[in-house]
C-alpha positions as CSV (number, residue, x, y, z in Angstrom):
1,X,28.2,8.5,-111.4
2,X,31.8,7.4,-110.2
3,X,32.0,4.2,-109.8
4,X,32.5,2.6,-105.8
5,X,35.9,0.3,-107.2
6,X,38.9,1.8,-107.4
7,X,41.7,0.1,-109.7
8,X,44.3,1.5,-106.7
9,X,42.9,0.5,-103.8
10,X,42.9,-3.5,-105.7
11,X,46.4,-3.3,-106.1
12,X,47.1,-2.6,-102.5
13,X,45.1,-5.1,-100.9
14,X,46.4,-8.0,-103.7
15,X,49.8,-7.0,-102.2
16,X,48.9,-7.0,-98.4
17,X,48.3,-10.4,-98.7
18,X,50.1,-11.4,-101.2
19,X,52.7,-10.2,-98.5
20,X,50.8,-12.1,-95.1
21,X,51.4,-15.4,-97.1
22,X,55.0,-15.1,-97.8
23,X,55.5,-14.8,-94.5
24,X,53.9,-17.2,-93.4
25,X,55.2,-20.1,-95.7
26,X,58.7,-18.6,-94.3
27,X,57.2,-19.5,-90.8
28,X,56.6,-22.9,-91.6
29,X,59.5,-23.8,-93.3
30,X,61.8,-22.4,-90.2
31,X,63.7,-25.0,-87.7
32,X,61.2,-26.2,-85.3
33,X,61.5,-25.4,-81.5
34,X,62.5,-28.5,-79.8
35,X,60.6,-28.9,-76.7
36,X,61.5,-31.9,-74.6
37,X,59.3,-34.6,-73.3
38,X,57.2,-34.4,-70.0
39,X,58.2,-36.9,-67.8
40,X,61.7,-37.8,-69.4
41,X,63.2,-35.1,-67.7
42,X,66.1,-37.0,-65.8
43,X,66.8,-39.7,-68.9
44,X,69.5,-37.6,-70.8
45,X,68.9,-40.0,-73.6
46,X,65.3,-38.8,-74.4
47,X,67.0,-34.7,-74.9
48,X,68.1,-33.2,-77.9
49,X,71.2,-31.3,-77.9
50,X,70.1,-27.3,-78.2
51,X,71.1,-25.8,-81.4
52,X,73.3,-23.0,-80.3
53,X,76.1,-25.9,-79.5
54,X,76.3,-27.4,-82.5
55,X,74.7,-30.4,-82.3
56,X,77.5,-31.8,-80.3
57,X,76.5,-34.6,-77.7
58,X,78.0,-34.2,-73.8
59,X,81.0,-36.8,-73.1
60,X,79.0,-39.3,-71.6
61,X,77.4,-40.2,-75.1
62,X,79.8,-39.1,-77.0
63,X,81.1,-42.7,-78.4
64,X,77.2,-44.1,-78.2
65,X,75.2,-44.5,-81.4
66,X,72.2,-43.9,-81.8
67,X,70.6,-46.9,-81.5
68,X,72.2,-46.6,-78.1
69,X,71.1,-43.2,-77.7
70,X,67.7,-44.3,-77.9
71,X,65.1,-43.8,-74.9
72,X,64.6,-47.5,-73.4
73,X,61.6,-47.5,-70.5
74,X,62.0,-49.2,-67.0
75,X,60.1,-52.8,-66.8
76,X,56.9,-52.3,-65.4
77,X,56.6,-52.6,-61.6
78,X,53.2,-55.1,-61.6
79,X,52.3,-55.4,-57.5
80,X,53.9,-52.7,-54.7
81,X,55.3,-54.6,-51.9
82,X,52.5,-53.7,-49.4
83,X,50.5,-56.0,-47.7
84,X,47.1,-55.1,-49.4
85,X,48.5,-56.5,-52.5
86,X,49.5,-59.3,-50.7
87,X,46.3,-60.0,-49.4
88,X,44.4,-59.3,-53.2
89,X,47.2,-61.8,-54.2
90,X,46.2,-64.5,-51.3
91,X,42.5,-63.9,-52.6
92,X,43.3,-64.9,-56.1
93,X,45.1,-67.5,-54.7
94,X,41.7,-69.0,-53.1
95,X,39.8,-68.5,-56.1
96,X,42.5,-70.4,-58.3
97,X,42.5,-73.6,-56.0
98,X,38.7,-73.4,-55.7
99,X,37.9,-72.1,-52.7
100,X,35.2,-69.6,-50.9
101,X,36.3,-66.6,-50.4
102,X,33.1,-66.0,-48.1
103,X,33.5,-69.5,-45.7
104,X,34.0,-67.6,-42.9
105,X,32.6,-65.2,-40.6
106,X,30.1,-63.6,-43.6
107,X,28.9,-60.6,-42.6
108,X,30.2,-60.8,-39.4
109,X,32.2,-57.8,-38.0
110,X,34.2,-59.5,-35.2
111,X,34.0,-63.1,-36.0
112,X,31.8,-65.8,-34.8
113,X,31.8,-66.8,-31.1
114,X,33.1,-69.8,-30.0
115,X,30.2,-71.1,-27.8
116,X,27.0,-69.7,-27.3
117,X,26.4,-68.0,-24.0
118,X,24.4,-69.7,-21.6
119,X,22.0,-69.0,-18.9
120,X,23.5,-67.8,-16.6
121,X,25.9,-65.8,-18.6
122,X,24.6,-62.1,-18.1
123,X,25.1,-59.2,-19.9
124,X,26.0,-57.1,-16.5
125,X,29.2,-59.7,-15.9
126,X,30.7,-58.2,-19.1
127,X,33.3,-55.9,-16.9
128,X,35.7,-57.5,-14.6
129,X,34.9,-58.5,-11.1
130,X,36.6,-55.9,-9.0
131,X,36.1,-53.0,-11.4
132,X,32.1,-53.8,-11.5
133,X,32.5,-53.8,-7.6
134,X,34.4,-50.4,-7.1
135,X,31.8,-49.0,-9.4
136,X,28.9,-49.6,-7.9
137,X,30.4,-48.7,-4.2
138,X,31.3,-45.4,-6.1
139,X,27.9,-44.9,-6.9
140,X,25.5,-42.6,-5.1
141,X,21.9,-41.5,-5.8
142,X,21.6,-44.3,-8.2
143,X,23.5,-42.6,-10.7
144,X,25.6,-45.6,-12.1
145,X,26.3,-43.2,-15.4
146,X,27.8,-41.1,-13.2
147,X,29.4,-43.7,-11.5
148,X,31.2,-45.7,-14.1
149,X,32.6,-42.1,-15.7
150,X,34.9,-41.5,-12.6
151,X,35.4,-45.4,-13.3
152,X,36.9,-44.7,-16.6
153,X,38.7,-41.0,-15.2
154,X,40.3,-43.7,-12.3
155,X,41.5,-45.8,-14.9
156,X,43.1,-43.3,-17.6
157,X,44.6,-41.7,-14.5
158,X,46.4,-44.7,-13.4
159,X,47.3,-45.6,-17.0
160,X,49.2,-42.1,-17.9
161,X,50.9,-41.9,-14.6
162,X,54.1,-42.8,-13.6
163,X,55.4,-46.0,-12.8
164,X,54.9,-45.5,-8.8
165,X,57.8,-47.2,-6.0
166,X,57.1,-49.6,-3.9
167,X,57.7,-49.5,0.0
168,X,59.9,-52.2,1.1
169,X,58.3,-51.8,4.6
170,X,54.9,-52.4,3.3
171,X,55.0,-54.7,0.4
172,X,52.7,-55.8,-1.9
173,X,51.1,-59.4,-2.5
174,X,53.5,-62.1,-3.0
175,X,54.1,-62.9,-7.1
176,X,53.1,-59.6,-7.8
177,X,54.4,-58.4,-11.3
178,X,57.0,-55.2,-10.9
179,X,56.0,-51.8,-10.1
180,X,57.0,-50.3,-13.2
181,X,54.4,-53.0,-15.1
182,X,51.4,-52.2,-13.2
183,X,51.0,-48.5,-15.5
184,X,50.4,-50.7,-18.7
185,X,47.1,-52.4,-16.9
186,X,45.4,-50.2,-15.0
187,X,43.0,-53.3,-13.9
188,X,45.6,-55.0,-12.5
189,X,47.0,-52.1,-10.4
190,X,43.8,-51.3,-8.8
191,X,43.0,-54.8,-8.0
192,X,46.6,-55.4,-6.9
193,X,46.0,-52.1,-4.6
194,X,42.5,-53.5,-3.1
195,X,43.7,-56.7,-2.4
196,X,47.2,-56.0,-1.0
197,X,45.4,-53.4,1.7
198,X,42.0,-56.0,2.3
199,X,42.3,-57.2,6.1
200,X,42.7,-61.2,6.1
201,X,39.9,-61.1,9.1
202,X,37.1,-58.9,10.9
203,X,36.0,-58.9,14.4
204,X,33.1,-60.0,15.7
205,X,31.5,-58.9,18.9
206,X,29.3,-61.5,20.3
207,X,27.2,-59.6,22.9
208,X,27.0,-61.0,26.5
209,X,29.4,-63.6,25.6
210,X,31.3,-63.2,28.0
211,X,29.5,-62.8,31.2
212,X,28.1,-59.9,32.9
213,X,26.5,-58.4,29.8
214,X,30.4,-58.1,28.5
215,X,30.7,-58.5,24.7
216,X,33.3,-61.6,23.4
217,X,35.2,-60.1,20.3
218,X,36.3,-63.4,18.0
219,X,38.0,-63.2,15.2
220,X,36.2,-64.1,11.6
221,X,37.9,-65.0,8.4
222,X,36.4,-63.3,5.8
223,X,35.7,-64.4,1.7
224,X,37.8,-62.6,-0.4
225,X,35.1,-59.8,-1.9
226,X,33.9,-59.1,1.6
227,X,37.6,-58.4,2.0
228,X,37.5,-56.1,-1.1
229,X,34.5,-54.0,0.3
230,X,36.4,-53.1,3.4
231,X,39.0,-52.0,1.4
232,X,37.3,-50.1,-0.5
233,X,35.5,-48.4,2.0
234,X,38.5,-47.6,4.0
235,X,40.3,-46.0,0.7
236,X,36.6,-43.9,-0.2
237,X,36.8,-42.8,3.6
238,X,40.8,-41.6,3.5
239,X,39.6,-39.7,0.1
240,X,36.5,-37.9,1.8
241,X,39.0,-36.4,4.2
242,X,41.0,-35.2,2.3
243,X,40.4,-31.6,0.4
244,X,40.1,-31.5,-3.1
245,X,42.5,-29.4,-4.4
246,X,40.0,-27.7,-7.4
247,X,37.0,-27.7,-9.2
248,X,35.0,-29.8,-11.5
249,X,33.7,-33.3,-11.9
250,X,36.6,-35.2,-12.3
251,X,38.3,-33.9,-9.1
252,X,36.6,-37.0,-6.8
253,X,37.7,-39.6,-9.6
254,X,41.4,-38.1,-9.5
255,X,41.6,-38.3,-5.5
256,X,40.6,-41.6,-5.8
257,X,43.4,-42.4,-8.3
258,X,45.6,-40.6,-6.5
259,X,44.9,-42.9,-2.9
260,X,45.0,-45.9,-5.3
261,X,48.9,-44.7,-6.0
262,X,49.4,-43.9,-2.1
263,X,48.1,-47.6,-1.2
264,X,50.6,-49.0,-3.7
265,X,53.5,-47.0,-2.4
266,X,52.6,-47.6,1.0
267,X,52.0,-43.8,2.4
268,X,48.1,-44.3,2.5
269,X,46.3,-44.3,6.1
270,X,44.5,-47.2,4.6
271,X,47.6,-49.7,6.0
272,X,47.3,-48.3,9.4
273,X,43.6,-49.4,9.8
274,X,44.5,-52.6,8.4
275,X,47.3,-53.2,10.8
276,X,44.9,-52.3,13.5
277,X,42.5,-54.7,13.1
278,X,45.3,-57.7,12.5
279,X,46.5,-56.6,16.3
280,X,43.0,-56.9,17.7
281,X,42.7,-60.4,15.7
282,X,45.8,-61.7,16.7
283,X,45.1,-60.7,20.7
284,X,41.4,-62.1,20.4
285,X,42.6,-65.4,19.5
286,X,42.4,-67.1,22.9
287,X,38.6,-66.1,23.1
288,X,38.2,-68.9,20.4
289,X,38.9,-71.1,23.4
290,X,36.0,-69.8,25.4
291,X,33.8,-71.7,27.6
292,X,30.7,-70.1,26.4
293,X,31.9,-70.2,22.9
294,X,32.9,-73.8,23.0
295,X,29.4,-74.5,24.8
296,X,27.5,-73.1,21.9
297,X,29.5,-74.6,19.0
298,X,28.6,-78.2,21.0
299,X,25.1,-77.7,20.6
């Protein structure tokens, strides 16, 4: 029987990789491929020079050793002039001269308050006088909800609208701040508009009075959010009047806005009525003066 080894097929495999290991000691002992440093990229320094030029430098560091040549890193940047840092920095600060870092308002989100509230200090008085009034003459049904939504569409409306011009014929409430002012506080404008158009006075009929069954008109002074309502109600009445000129909730809080602007420029109806009922005050005066008036105030 032949045997399986043959003395030929020895040979070739001893010189296959006999072969394979030549090349690759000849691999190893080749120039390495320089490959230059991540991050270094733009320090000229820190580069080789490739080795298809010769190994010769560029100008610039042509007279420069290579002590000189060597890579030398930036000082390290310890804080970033932000203003978190700053505050860390004020922090340690605290802690080095021995103080709390936790003295004040712990666990508080808006700080404490300066006085407790008392008892008569209601939760309901939390909005400002004129804007709790106007919403609760705006609202109907009940619905306050409802009501204090077209309170906040009044508002954003007269905050993102133009600065409006005011009507040298009919003009505004002495020491009033300039027109082009009132768009950055919408509170102001609409309490400047309601109390620039409230009537100073009201008439009062006084039946049989004046003899004969006749009424006595006499003019009343008025407190200054009586004053308001009338306002009010005259500007709610000029905006039921008028047609809405689309759809959708917001239309009623947007004609209000929109008479608030008319008031302050002075081309809302709202001045005539208010005119009008100054004339009749001013030509009821003498009925102060009347007998039967004067009679009943003596008793």
């Amino acid at each position: 029987m032949a045997s399986k080894l043959s003395p030929w097929g020895v040979c070739r495999s001893l010189t296959i990789r006999t072969r394979s290991i030549l090349q690759h000691a000849e691999r190893k002992t080749a120039a390495p491929f320089h490959i230059a440093r991540r991050g270094l990229a733009d320090d000229t320094t820190s580069r080789e020079p490739p080795s298809g030029s010769g190994g010769a430098l560029p100008p610039s560091m042509a007279g420069q050793s290579s002590v000189e040549r060597s890579y030398t890193p930036p000082p390290p940047e310890h804080f970033a002039p932000n203003w978190l840092n700053a505050d860390a920095i004020s922090k340690l600060e605290q802690i080095a001269a021995g103080e709390d870092l936790y003295d004040e308002d712990v666990g508080l989100k808006f700080g404490k308050l300066s006085a407790l509230p008392g008892k008569k200090d209601h939760l309901q008085k939390r909005y400002p006088e004129v804007i709790d009034q106007v919403t609760k003459l705006l609202m109907r049904d009940g619905k306050l909800s409802k009501a204090q939504r077209d309170m906040s569409l009044i508002l954003n409306f007269l905050r993102t609208s133009s600065a409006p011009k005011v009507s040298p014929i009919r003009p505004l409430l002495p020491g009033s701040p300039p027109a082009y002012t009132l768009p950055l506080d919408p509170v102001l404008y609409m309490t400047l508009a309601i109390d620039s158009v409230a009537p100073l006075l009201r008439i009062r009929s006084m039946k049989g009075m004046a003899g004969g069954g006749n009424a006595l008109e006499v003019p009343e002074p008025m407190p200054a959010r009586q004053r308001r309502r009338v306002a009010i109600q005259w500007i709610l009445d000029a905006v039921n009047k008028k047609k809405s000129k689309g759809s959708g909730r917001a239309m009623f809080a947007h004609r209000v806005a929109e008479e608030i602007v008319s008031v302050i420029e002075g081309r809302s109806t709202v001045w005539d009525r208010r005119q009008t009922v100054h004339k009749l005050g001013t030509a009821a005066r003498a009925n102060l003066n009347h007998p039967a008036l004067l009679a009943k105030r003596r008793k």
